[in-house]
Every structure is written in C-alpha cells, then in structure tokens.
C-alpha positions in Angstrom: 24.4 36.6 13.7 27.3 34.6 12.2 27.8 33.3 9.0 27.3 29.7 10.7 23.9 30.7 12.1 22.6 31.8 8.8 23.6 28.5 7.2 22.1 26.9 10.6 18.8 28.5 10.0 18.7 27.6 6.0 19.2 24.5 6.8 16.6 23.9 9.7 14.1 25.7 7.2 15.2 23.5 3.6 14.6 20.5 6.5 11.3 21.7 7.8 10.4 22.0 4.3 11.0 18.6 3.3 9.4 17.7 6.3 6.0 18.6 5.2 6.5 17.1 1.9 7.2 14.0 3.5 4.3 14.5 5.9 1.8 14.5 2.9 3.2 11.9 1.4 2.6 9.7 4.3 -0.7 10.6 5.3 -2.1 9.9 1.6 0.0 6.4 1.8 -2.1 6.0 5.5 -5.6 6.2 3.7 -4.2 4.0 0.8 -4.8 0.3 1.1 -1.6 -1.5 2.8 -1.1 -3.4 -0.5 -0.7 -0.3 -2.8 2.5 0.9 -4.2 3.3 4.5 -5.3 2.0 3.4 -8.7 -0.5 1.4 -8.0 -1.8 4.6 -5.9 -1.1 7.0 -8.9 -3.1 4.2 -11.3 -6.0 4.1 -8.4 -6.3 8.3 -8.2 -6.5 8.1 -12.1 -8.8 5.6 -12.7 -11.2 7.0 -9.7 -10.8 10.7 -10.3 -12.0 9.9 -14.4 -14.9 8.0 -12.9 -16.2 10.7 -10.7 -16.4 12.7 -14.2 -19.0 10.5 -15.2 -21.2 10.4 -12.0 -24.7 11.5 -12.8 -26.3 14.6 -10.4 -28.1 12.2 -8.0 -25.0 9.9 -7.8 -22.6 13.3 -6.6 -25.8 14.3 -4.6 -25.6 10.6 -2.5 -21.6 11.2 -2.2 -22.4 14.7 -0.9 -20.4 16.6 -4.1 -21.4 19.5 -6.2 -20.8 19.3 -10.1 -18.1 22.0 -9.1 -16.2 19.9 -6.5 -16.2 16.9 -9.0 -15.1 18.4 -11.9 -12.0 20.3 -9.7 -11.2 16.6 -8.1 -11.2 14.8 -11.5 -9.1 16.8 -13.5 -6.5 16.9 -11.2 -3.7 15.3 -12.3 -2.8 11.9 -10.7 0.2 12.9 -9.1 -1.5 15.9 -6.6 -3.1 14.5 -3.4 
C-alpha cells in the first residue's frame, strides 16, 4: 500500500466510527417524543431513571425488572442511552 491508501483507510474507519455514534444518537431521538429536545431528553432520562430507584418489588415485578436491572438503569448517568 501507499501512503494515500493508509490515510484512505483511516479515514473510512474515523468516518465509520462517527457513523455509529450518530446512529445511536438517532435511534434514542426515534423512541423520544417528537417534541423533545436534547435537553429536554437528558431532563426526561434523569428524572425517570431516579424514579425507577424508588419503585417498590411488586412495581419492578409488573414492569418485568429485577432490583439488579433497576439499580444499573438508574444510576446511570443522564447522558448514556
């Protein structure tokens, strides 16, 4: 290989990269009411992720969660999908 096809293939991989970033992105936006910005989405995932904190064991058990799962969801931070 030339030196052009190694920069070539760095690039292709950098844009495949941001690709997938973007890709995430968009599919949590998808599942996100139409009406939500970025922040109003970070505020939601805060606000919802504390509140499954506080759900009792028969409330996890009706939305199908263990205690585990619940805690690991809610303390992520608001940021991570």
């Amino acid at each position: 290989m030339n030196g052009l096809s190694d920069v070539r293939l760095t690039l292709h991989s950098q844009e495949l990269v941001a690709g997938q970033e973007d890709s995430a992105w968009n599919s949590a936006m998808r599942n996100a009411p139409s009406c939500m910005s970025r922040w109003d989405l970070f505020w939601h995932r805060l606000h919802t992720r504390k509140a499954l904190l506080a759900l009792t064991p028969e409330q996890l058990k009706d939305v199908g969660l263990t205690r585990e799962q619940a805690r690991e969801e809610g303390l992520k931070p608001f940021w991570r999908l």
